[in-house]
C-alpha positions in Angstrom: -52.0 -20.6 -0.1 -50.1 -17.2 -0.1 -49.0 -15.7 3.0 -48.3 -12.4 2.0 -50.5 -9.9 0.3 -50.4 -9.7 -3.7 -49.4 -5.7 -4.4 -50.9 -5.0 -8.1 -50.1 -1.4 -9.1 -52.7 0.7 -10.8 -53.1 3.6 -12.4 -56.6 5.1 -12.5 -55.7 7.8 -14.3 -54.1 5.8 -17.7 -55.6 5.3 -20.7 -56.1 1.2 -20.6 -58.8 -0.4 -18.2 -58.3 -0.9 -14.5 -58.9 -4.6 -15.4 -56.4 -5.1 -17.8 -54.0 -3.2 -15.7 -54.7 -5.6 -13.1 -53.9 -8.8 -16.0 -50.8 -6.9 -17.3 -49.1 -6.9 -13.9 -50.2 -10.5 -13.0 -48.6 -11.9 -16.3 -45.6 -10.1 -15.8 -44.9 -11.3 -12.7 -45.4 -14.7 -13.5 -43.0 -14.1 -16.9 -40.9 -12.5 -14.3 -40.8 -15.3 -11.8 -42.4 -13.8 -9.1 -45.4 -15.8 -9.0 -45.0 -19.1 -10.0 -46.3 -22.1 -11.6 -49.4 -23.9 -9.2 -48.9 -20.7 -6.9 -52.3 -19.7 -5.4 -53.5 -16.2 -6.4 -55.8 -14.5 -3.9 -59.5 -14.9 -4.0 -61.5 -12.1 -6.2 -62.9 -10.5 -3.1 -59.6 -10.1 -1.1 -57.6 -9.1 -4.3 -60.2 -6.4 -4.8 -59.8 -5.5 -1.2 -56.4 -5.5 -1.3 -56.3 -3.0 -4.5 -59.3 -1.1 -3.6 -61.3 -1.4 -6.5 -64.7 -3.1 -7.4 -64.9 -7.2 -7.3 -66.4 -7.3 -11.2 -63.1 -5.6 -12.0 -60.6 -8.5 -10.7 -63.2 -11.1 -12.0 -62.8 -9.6 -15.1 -58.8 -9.5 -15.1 -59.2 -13.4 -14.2 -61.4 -13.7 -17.0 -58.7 -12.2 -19.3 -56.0 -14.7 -18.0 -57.9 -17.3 -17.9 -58.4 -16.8 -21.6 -55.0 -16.2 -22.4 -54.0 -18.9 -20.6 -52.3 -17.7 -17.3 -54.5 -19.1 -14.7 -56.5 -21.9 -13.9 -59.7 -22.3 -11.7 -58.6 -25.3 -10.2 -55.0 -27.9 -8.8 -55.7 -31.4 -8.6 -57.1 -32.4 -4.9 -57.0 -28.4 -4.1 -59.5 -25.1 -4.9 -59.1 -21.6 -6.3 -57.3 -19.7 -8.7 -53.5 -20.6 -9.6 -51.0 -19.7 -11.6 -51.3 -22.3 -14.7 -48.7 -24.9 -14.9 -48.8 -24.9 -18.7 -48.0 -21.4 -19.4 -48.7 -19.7 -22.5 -45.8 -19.1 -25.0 -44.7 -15.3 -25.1 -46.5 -14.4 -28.8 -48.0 -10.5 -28.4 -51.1 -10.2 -26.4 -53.8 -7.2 -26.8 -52.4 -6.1 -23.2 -49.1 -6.9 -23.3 -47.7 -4.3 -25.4 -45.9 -2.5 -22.2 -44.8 -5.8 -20.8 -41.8 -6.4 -18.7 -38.5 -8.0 -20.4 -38.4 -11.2 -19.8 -35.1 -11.0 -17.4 -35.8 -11.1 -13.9 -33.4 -8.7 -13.4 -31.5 -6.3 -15.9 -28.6 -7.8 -16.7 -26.2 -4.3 -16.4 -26.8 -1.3 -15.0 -28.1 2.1 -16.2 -25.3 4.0 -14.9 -21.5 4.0 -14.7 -19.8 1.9 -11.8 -16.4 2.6 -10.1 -13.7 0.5 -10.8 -12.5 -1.7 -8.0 -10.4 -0.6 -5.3 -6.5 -2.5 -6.2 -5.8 -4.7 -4.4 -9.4 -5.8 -3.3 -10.2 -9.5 -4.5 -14.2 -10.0 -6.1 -15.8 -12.2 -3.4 -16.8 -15.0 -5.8 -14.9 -18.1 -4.8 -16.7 -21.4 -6.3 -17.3 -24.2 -3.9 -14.8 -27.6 -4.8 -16.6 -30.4 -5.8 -18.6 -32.6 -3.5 -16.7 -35.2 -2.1 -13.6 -32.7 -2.1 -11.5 -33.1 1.3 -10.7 -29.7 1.8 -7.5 -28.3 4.2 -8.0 -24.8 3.2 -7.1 -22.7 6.5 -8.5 -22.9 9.7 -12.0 -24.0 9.1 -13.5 -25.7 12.7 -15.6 -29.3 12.1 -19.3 -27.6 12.4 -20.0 -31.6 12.9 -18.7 -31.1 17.0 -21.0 -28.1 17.5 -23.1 -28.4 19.9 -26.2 -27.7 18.6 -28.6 -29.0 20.8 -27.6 -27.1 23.9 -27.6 -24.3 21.5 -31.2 -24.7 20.4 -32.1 -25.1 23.9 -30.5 -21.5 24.7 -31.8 -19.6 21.8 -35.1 -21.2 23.2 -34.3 -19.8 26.5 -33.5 -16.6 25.2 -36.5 -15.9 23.4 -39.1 -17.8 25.9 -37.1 -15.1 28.9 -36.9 -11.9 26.6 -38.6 -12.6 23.1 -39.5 -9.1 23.1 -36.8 -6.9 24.0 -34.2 -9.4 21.8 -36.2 -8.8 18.7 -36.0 -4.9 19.3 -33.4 -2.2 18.3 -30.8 -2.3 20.8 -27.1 -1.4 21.9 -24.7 -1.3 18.8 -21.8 -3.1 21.3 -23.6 -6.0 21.0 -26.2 -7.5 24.0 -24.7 -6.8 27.3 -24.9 -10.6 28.7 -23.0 -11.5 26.0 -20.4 -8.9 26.7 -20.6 -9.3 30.0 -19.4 -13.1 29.9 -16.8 -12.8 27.0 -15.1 -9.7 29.5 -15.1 -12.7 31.8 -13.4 -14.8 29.7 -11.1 -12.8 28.6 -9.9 -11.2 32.0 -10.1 -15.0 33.3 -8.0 -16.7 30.4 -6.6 -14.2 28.4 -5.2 -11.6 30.8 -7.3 -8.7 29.5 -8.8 -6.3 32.2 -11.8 -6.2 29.7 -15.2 -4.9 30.8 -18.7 -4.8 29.2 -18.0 -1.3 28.5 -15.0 -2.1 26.4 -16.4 -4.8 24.4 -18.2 -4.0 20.8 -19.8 -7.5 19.4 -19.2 -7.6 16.0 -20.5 -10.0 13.6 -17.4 -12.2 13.1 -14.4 -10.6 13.4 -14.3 -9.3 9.8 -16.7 -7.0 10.7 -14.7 -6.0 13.4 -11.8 -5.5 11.2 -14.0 -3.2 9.0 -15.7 -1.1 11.8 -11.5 -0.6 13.4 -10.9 0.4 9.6 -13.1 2.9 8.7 -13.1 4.5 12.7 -9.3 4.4 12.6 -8.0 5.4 9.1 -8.6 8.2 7.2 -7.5 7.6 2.9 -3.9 8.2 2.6 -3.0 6.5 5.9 0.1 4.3 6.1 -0.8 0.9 8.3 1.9 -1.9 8.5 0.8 -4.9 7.7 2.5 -8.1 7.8 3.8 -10.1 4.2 3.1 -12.7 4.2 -0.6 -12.1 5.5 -4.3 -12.2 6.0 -5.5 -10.8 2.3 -9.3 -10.1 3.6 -7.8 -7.6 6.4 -5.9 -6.0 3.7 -8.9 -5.6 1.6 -10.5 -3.6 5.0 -8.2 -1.4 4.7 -7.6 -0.6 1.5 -11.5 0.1 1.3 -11.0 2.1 4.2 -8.2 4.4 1.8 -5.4 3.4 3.4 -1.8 3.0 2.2 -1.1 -0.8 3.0 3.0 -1.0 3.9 4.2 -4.9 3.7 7.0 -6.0 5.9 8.2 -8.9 6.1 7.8 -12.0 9.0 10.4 -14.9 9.8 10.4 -17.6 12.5 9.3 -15.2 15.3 6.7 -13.6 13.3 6.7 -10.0 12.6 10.2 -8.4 12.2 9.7 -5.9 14.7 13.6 -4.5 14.2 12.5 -3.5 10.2 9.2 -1.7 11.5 11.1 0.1 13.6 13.5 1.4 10.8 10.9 2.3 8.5 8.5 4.2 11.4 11.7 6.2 11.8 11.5 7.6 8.8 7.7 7.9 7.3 4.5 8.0 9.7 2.9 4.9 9.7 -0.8 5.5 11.9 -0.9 1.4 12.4 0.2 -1.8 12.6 -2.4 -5.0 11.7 -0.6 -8.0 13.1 -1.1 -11.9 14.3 1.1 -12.4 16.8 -0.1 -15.4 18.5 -0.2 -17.8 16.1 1.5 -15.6 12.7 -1.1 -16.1 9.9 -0.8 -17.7 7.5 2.8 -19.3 9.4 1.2 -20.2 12.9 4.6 -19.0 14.1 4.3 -17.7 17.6 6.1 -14.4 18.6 8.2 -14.5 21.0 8.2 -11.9 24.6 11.1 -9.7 23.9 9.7 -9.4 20.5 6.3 -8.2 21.8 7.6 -6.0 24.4 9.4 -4.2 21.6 6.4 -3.7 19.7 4.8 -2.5 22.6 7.2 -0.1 23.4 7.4 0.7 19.8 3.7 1.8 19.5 4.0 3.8 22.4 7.0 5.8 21.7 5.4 6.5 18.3 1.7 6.7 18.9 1.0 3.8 16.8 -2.3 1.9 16.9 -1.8 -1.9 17.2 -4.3 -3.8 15.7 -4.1 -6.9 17.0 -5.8 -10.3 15.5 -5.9 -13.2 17.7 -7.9 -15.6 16.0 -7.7 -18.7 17.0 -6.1 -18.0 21.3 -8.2 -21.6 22.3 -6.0 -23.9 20.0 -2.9 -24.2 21.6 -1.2 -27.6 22.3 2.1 -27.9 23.3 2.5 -25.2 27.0 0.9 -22.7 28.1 -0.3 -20.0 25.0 1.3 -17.0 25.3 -0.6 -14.1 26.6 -2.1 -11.5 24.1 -0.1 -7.6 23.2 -3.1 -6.5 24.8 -3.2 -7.9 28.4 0.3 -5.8 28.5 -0.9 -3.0 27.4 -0.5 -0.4 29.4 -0.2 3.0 26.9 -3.9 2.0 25.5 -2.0 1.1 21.7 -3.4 -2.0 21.4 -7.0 -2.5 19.8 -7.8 -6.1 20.1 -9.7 -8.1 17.7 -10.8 -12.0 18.6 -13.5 -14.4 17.3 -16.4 -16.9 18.8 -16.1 -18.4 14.5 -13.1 -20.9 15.7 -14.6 -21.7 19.0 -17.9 -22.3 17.4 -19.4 -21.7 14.2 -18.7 -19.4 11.3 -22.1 -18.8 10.6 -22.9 -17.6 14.0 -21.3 -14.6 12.7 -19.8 -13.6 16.3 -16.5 -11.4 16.7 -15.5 -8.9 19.0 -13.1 -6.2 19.6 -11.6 -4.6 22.9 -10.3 -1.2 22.6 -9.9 2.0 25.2 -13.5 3.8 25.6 -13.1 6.8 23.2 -12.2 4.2 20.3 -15.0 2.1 21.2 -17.8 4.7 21.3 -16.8 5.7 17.9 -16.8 2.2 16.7 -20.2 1.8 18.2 -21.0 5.1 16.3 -20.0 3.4 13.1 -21.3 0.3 13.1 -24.9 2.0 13.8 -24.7 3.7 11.0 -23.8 -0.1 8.7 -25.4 -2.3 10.7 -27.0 -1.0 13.4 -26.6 -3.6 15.5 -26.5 -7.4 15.9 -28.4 -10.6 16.2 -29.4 -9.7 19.7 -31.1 -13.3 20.0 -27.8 -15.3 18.9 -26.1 -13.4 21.5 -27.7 -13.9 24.2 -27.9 -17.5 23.6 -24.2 -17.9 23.5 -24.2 -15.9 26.6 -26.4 -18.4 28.4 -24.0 -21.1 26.8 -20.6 -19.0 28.1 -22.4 -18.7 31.4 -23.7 -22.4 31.8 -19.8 -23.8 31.3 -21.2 -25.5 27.6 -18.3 -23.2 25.7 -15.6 -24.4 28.1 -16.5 -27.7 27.7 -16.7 -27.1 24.4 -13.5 -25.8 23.8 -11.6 -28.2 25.7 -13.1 -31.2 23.2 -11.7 -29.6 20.3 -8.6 -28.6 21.9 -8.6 -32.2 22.3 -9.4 -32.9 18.6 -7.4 -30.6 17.1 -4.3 -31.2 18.9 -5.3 -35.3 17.4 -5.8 -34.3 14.4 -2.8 -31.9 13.9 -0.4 -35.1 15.0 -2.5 -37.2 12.7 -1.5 -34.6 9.9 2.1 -34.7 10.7 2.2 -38.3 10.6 0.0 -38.6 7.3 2.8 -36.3 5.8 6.0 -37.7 6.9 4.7 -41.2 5.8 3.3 -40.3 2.5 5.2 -37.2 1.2 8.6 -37.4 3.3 10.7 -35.0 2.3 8.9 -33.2 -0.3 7.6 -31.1 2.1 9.8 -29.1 5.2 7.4 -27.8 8.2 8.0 -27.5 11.7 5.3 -28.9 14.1 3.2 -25.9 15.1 2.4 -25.3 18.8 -1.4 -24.8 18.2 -3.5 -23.3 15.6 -5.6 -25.5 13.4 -3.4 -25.0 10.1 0.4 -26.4 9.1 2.8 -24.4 7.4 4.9 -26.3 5.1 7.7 -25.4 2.5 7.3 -27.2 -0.9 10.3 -28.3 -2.2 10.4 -30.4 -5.9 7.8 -29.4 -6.8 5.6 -26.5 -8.3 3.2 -25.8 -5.6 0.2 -24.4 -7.3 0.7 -27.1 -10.6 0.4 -29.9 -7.2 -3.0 -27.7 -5.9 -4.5 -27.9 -9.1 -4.0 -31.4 -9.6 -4.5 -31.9 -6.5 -8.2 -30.4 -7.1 -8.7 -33.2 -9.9 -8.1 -36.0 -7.0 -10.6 -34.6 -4.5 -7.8 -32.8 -2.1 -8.1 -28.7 -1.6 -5.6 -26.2 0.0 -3.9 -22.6 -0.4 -0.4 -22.3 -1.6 1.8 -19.6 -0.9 0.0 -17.2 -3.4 -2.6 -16.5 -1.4 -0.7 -15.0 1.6 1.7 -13.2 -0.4 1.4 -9.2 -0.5 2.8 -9.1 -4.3 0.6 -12.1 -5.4 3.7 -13.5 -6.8 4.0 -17.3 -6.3 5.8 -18.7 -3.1 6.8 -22.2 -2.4 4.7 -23.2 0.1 1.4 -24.8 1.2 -0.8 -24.2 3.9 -3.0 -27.5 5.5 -5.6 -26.8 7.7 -6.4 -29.6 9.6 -9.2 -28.7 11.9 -12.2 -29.8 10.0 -11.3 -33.3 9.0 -11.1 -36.1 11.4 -8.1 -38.7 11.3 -9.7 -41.3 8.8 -10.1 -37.9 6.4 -6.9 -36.9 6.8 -4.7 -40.5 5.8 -7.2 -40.0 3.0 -6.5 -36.3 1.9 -3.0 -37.2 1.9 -3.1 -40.1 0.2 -5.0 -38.0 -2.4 -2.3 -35.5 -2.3 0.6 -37.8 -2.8 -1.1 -39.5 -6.0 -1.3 -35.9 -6.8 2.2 -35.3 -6.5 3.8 -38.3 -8.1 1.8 -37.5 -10.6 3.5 -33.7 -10.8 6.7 -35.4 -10.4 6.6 -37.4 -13.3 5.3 -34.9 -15.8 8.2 -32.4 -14.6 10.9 -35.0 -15.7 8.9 -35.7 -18.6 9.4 -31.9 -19.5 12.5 -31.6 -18.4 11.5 -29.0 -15.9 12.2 -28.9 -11.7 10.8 -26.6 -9.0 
């Protein structure tokens, strides 16, 4: 039976019959899809209720769909009135001369749009085939998630404070959860964070959009690095912003050609990665930091910085974030829960002096008010209970398998056609492509059941670039002899029809 109430607009004051208003708008939404075939219509007495009008007048409208062949009085094993399965074809009907176009929903719009903002990619990306082993960038297995402790904490949560969690509340996010990711982050990542200097964002996308719009007004220069993370680019160029490439090496960001360029044009900030240099993984080195700091400060430059993935790293002790040196308030620090957890929990967060932070929560009332009070609070509870520690240090342990498992795979199979060094954490490798064309290997790769990014994707000028990036996280070690395997099938194959045309990398 329905749950909801069926709305029937009518018009006493038209010409036609209340009744055949009544079938006009029933028909239509069943040519329309919204009511569909063996759906229960509502009794006559509750429809009339529902409309306000006499019952004679919906038994009537039944009467005239019955006849047309709309309804039916009866389902097999079930009683009442339901949309026919055997619907009528669409010939003309004595009511039906103002009926709806068949189209769900109009297929262009009555007005002019804008044209898209350069530079900002349409957000339809198809899914690969099923059965596809896919290394595209650093995706965590959802398959370690601890759901059941979660389902136990969202039942927590909402048994404790069902209430109050399903109300409006603080546009920082709930204050349990901000209170335990200050104490994670003052504990592990050096940040003298508070739940006052916290904004929960959902994922940290979000939280690049909310720095965007709070931070840059259109026409402002921010330094970004090339090669880079395209959906923070977008941000900001949807945020009007003046996006100024520069370019990365082994130590990440080249700090010494920033400098240059801030010496002569104002640049209002800097979006960067420094400790794992996306897409490279390269990690930048102190003196290189400290010269960013001081950099910022001498120039009153915001630093936005990205650490995405701080939790996965293997080989020492990760190195400390800009922002747990900060001492001039430059840095505005962006970090995720999406690696740790789940990318559907849609959990970010930024860190950022008070005056930023109240105007980010200003902004991100205004587009989202606020967010899924209930998810937060249950990660809270996990946070609190240890279950995200533990957590983390199984996939540290994972990961840091799984990335050796890669390396191996690839020297064995693919040997020198590729040139990487062994990253120190991440869940991603960075390799150089050598005889071959990279993106003619992807797509033929694709046609084997293997997925990654090339170069392409990172670069600022979209221009190809010779080299591949393998994210590793999300397949085990049986998956990943076999994604490789797939991969160097795939390249032979390459190899063979570039000698056949004569043609090299």
């Amino acid at each position: 039976m329905r749950t909801w109430e069926l709305r029937v607009p009518i018009d006493p004051q038209a010409d036609s019959p209340i009744f055949l208003q009544i079938a006009r708008a029933i028909a239509d939404d069943v040519r329309r899809g919204r009511l569909r075939p063996g759906e229960a219509l509502p009794g006559t007495r509750t429809l009339a209720e529902t409309i306000g009008v006499h019952r004679n007048t919906v038994l009537a409208a039944y009467r005239e769909l019955a006849a047309e062949g709309w309804i039916a009085e009866s389902e097999p094993g079930k009683r009442g009135t339901f949309v026919s399965r055997a619907l009528p074809e669409p010939t003309p009907r004595r009511f039906a001369l103002a009926a709806a176009p068949r189209d769900e929903v109009p297929t262009r719009t009555g007005f002019d749009l804008p044209p898209l903002i350069p530079g900002v990619d349409r957000w339809d990306r198809p899914l690969p085939p099923k059965g596809t082993l896919v290394l595209k960038s650093g995706l965590p297995d959802l398959r370690l998630l601890p759901t059941a402790p979660l389902a136990r904490a969202y039942r927590r949560a909402l048994r404790a404070r069902g209430r109050s969690l399903l109300d409006y509340g603080d546009p920082r996010g709930e204050i349990h959860l901000r209170r335990a990711l200050a104490q994670m982050l003052s504990s592990l990542r050096g940040l003298a964070a508070t739940e006052d200097s916290i904004l929960v964002s959902r994922g940290s996308q979000m939280a690049i959009d909310l720095v965007a719009r709070t931070l840059l007004s259109p026409g402002d220069a921010i330094a970004v690095e090339s090669l880079g993370y395209r959906p923070a680019w977008a941000a900001f160029r949807q945020a009007g912003a003046r996006l100024v490439p520069f370019p990365v090496d082994d130590d990440g960001l080249r700090v010494d050609v920033l400098a240059e360029a801030i010496s002569r044009e104002k640049i209002r900030a800097i979006y960067c990665t420094p400790h794992h240099q996306y897409p490279t993984t390269r990690v930048m080195p102190p003196a290189r930091r400290m010269a960013l700091l001081d950099l910022a400060r001498d120039h009153r430059v915001a630093i936005i910085e990205d650490d995405y993935d701080f939790e996965f790293h293997y080989d020492g002790r990760p190195v400390l974030p800009l922002a747990s040196a900060d001492r001039a308030g430059v840095v505005v620090y962006l970090g995720t829960l999406s690696k740790v957890l789940a990318p559907g929990l849609r959990l970010g967060f930024v860190v950022a002096p008070p005056p930023l932070l109240e105007r980010l929560a200003t902004v991100r009332a205004y587009v989202d008010r606020q967010g899924d009070q209930a998810t937060e609070r249950a990660v809270a509870e996990l946070i609190e209970d240890g279950e995200v520690p533990r957590h983390v240090r199984k996939m540290r342990r994972a990961y840091h398998a799984r990335r050796d498992a890669l390396v191996s795979a690839l020297r064995t199979h693919l040997g020198d056609a590729l040139e990487f060094a062994v990253p120190q954490g991440g869940m991603a490798i960075w390799a150089r492509v050598r005889d071959v064309d990279v993106d003619a290997w992807a797509t033929c790769c694709e046609t084997h059941g293997a997925s990654f990014y090339t170069g392409r994707r990172f670069s600022f000028d979209g221009r190809p670039r010779p080299f591949a990036r393998l994210g590793y996280a999300a397949l085990d070690e049986r998956e990943i002899a076999e994604v490789v395997r797939r991969m160097a099938i795939a390249h032979a194959e390459v190899v063979a029809s570039a000698r056949r045309s004569g043609k090299t990398a």
